[in-house]
TORDOMI-789764 format. One line per 4 residues: number of its first residue (from 1); for each residue z, x, y of C-alpha. Coordinates in pm, 1 decimal. Example, Ala and Ser with C-alpha at 12.3 -4.5 7.8 and 13.67 -1.06 7.14 Angstrom:
2
1	780.0/1230.0/-450.0; 714.0/1367.0/-106.0
END
This chain:
121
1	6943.0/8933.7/13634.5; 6851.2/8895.3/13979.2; 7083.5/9067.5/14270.9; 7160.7/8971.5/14563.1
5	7395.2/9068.3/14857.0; 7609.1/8739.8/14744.4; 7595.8/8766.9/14426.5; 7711.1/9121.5/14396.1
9	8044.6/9090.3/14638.9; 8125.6/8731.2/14493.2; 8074.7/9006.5/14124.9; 8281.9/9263.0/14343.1
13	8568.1/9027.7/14392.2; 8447.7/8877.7/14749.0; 8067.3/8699.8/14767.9; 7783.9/8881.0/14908.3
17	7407.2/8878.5/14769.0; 7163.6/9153.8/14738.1; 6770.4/9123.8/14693.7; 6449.1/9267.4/14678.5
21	6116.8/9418.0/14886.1; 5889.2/9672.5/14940.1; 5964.2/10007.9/15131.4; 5735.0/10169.4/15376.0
25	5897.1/10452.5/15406.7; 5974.0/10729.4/15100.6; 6303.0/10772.3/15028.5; 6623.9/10601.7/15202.2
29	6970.5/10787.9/15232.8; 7275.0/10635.4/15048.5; 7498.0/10552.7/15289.9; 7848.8/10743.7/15391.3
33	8148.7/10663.7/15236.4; 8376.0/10796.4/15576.4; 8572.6/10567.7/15692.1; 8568.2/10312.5/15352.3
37	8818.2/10264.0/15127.2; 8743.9/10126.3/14742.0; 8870.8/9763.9/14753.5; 8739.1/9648.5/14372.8
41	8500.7/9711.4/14095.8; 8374.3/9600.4/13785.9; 8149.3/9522.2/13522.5; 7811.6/9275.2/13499.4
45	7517.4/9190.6/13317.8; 7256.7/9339.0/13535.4; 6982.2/9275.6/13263.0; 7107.4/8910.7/13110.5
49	7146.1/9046.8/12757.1; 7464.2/8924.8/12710.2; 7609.2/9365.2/12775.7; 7832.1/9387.0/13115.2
53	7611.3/9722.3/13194.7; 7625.9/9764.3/13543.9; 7936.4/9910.7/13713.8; 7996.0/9731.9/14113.6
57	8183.9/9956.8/14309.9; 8292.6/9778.7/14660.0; 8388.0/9929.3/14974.1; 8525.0/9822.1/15296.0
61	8620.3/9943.2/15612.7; 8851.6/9854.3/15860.8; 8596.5/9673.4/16071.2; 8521.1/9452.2/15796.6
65	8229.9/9669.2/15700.9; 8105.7/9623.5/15310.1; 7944.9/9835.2/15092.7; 7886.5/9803.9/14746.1
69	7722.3/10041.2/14488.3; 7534.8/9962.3/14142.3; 7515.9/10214.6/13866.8; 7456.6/10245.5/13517.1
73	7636.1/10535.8/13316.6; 7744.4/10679.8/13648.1; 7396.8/10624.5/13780.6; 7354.7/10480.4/14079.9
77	7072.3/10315.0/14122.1; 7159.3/10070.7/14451.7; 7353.7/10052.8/14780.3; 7434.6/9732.8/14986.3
81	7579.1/9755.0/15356.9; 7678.5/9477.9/15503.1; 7767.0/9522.9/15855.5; 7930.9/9274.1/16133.0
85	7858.0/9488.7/16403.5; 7521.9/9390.6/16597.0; 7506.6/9706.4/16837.2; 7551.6/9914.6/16561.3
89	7215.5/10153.0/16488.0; 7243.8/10130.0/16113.8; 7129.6/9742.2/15981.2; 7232.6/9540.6/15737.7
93	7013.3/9635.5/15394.8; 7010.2/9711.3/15018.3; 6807.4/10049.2/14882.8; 6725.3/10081.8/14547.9
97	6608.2/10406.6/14294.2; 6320.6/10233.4/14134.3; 6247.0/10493.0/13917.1; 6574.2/10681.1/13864.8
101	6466.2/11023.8/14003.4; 6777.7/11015.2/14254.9; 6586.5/10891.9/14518.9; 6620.6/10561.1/14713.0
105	6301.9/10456.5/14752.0; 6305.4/10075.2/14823.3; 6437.5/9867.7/15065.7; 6515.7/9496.9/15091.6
109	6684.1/9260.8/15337.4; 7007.8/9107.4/15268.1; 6886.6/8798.4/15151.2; 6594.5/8966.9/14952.0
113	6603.4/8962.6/14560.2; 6583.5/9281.4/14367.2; 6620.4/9341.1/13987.4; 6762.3/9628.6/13782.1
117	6516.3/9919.3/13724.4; 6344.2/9915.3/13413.7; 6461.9/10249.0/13379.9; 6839.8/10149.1/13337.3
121	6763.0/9878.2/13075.1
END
């Protein structure tokens, strides 16, 4: 199955999609959790075989701030933030652990597609 920002906040209980690209840099930090509170999760077929494997996790804030987080047997392997604030330093992406080493190493727009890492199937 194919993320995006939308899909995975309309699978999180609101309607956001996430998506893929290619990363230039090495590694990407998950984001901070300060400051969010845990408004829904649940369960989805990351992989279309028919198994509700991957666990969404979404957070907001109080400015309206979203985050959500993918993972697999308490694995994450993806962060979303989706931010309303313009002036803010920190944009609007998704990073995802390609490999599932712990490390972030992709990024991808909003509106980007990005897939589940063969490593979690």
């Amino acid at each position: 199955m194919r993320f995006n920002l939308m899909t995975l906040l309309a699978m999180a209980c609101a309607a956001i999609p996430l998506q893929t690209a290619a990363a230039t840099p090495s590694s990407f930090t998950p984001p901070d959790l300060a400051g969010y509170t845990l408004e829904g999760e649940r369960d989805v077929d990351g992989d279309s075989d028919g198994l509700n494997e991957t666990h969404i996790r979404h957070y907001l804030n109080e400015a309206g701030d979203s985050l959500v987080s993918l993972s697999i047997r308490d694995v994450i392997w993806a962060w979303s933030l989706n931010t309303h604030n313009d002036e803010s330093a920190v944009r609007n992406y998704v990073i995802r652990d390609s490999d599932c080493d712990g490390v972030f190493d992709e990024v991808y727009s909003l509106d980007e597609e990005f897939n589940l890492p063969d490593c979690m199937k």
